[in-house]
MARVO-394556 format. One record per residue (C-alpha): residue number from 1; x, y, z. Coordinates in steps of 0.5 Angstrom, whole numbers, plus 500, padded with zeros to 3 digits. Layout:
# residues N
@pagu NUM | u X | v Y | w Z
...
This chain:
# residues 175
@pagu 1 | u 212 | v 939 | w 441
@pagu 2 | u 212 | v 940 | w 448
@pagu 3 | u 205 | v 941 | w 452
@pagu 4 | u 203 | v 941 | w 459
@pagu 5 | u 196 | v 941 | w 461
@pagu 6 | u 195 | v 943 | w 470
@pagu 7 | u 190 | v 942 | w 475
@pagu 8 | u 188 | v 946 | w 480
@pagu 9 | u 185 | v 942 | w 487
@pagu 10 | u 178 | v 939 | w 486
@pagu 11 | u 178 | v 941 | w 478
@pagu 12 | u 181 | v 934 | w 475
@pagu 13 | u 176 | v 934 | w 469
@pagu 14 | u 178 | v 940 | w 465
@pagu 15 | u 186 | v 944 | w 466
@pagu 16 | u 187 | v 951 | w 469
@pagu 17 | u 192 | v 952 | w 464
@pagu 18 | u 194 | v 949 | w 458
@pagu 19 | u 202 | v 952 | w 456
@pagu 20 | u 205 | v 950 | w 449
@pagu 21 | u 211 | v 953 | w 450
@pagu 22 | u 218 | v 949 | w 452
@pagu 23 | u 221 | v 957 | w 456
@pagu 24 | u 214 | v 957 | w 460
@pagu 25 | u 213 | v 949 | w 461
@pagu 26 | u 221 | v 950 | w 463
@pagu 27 | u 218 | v 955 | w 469
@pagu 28 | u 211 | v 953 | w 471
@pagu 29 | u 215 | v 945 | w 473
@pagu 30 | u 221 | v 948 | w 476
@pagu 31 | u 217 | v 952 | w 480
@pagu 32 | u 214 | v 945 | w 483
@pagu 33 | u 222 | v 942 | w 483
@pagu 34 | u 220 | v 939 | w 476
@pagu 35 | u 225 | v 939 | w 472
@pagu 36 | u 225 | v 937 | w 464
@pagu 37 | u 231 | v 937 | w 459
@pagu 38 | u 232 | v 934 | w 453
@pagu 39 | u 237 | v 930 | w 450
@pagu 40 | u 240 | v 931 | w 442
@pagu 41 | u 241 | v 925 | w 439
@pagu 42 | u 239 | v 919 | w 445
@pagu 43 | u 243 | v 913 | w 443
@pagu 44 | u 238 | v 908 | w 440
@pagu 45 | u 242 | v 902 | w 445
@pagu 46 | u 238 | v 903 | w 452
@pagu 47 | u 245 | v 901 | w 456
@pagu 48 | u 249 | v 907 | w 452
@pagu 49 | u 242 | v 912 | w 453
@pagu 50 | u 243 | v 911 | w 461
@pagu 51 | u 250 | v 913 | w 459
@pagu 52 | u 248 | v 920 | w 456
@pagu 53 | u 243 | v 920 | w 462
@pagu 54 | u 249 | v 921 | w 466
@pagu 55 | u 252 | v 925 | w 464
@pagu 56 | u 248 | v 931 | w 463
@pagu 57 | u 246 | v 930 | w 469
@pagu 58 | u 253 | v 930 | w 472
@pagu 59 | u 254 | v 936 | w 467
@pagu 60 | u 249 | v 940 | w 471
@pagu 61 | u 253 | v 939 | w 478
@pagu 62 | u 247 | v 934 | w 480
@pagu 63 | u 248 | v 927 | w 484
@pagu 64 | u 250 | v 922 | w 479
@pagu 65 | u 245 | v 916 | w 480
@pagu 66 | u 248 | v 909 | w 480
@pagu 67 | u 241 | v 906 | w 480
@pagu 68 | u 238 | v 905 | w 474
@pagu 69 | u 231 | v 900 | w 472
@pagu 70 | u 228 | v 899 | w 466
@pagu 71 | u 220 | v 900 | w 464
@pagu 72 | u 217 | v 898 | w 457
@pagu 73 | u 209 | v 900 | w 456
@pagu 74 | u 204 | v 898 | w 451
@pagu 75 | u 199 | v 903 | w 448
@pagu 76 | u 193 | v 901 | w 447
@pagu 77 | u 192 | v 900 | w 439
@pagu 78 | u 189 | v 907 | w 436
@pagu 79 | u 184 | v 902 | w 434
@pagu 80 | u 182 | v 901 | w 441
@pagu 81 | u 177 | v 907 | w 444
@pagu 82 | u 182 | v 910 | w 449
@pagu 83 | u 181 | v 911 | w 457
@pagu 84 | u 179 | v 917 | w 460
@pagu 85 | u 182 | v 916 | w 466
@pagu 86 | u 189 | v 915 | w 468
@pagu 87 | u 189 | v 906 | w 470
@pagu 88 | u 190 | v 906 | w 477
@pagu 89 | u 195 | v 900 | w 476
@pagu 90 | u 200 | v 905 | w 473
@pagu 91 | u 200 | v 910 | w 480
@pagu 92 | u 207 | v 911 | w 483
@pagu 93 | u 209 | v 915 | w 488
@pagu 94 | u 216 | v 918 | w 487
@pagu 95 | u 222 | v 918 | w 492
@pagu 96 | u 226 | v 922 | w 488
@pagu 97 | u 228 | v 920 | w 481
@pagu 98 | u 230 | v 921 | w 474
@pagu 99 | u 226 | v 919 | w 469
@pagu 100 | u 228 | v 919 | w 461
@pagu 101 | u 224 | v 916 | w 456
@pagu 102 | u 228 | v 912 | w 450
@pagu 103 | u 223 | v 910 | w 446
@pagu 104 | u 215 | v 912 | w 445
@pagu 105 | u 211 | v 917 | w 445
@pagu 106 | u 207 | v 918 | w 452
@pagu 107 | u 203 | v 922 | w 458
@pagu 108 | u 206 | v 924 | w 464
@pagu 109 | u 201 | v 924 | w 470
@pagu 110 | u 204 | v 927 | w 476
@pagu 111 | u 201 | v 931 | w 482
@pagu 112 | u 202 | v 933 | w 489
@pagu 113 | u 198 | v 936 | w 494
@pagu 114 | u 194 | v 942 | w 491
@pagu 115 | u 195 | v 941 | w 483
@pagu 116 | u 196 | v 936 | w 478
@pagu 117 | u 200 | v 936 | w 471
@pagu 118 | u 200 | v 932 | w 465
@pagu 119 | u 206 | v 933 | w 460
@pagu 120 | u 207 | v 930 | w 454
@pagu 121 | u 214 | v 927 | w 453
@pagu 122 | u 217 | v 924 | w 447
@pagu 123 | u 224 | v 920 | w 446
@pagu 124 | u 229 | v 923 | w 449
@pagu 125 | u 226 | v 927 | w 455
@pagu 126 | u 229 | v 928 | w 461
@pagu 127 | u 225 | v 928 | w 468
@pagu 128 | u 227 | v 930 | w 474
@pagu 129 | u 221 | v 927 | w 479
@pagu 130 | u 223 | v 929 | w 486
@pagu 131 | u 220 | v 925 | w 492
@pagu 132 | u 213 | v 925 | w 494
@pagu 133 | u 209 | v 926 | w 487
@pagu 134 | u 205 | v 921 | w 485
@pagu 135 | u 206 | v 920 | w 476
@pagu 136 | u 204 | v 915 | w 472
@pagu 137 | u 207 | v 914 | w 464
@pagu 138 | u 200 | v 913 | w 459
@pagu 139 | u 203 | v 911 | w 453
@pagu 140 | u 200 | v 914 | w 446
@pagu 141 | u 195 | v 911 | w 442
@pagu 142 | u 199 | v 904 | w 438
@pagu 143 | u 207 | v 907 | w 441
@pagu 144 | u 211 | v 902 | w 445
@pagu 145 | u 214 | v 906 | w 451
@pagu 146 | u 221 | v 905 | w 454
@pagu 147 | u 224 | v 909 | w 458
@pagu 148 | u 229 | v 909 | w 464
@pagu 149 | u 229 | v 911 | w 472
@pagu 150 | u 235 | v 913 | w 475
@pagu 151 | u 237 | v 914 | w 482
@pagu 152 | u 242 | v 915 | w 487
@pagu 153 | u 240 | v 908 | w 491
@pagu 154 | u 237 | v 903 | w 489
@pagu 155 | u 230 | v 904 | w 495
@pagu 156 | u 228 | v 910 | w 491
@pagu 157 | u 227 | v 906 | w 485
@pagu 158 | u 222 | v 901 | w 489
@pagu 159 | u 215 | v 905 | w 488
@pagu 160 | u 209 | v 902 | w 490
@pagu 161 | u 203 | v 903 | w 487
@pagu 162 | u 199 | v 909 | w 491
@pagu 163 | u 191 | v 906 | w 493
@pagu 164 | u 187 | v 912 | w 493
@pagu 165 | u 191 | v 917 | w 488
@pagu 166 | u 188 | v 924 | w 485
@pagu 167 | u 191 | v 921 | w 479
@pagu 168 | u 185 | v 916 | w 478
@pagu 169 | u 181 | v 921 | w 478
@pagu 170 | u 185 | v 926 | w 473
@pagu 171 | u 182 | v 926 | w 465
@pagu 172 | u 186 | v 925 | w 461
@pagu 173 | u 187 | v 929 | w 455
@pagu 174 | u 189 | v 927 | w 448
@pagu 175 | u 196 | v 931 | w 448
């Protein structure tokens, strides 16, 4: 189930809205230039889910990326009392990027200017994350997140940590 949690400025501790339906996610993060797919069926080889990446995103006519990195997160046993905030360490600030997640259960947190969103993404999602948002992937509870970022040249690829971030200031839901 897809659930998308948004922030309005200066409200970081309680969303504005909460939407649970993909048609209405689909809208609210393409109105900020997000874009969320799904991709039936993801390989469970991480080289042939790069493959399938590519070619839906050739099948909607976009830029084909060349570039690909490969990140792996542990979550925090479910044991463990969960942090509220999103870890300053996993900030990254976008230059344009596809993000699908192989494996794993997570949060993405991004945002921009006025307003911040946390998705919850699972297998097989699809991200497109244009240039200029500031994410963060937060793994659920005991999932190992895998994912993928994909780009058209390789410098995009290269996020720095963003000193100073809103997203270190976002709570966290349990979604």
């Amino acid at each position: 189930m897809s659930i998308l949690a948004m922030y309005e400025a200066g409200q970081w501790h309680c969303p504005a809205r909460v939407l649970t339906h993909l048609d209405d996610i689909s809208v609210q993060l393409a109105e900020r230039g997000l874009l969320l797919a799904q991709i039936a069926a993801l390989a469970e080889d991480p080289l042939q889910q790069e493959h399938q990446a590519r070619d839906w995103i050739a099948a909607q006519g976009r830029a084909i990326p060349d570039t690909a990195l490969a990140g792996e997160r542990q979550g925090e046993p479910g044991y463990v009392e969960e942090t509220t905030l999103v870890p300053a360490e996993a900030i990254r600030r976008s230059e344009g990027q596809w993000l699908l997640l192989g494996a794993g259960q997570a949060r993405l947190c991004l945002a921009k200017a006025d307003h911040a969103l946390i998705l919850a993404v699972r297998r097989g999602d699809l991200l497109w994350l244009p240039a200029g948002y500031d994410w963060a992937l937060v793994p659920a509870p005991g999932t190992r997140c895998v994912w993928l970022e994909l780009a058209a040249q390789a410098q995009a690829l290269n996020d720095k940590p963003v000193a100073g971030s809103k997203l270190g200031e976002l709570q966290l839901l349990d979604i």
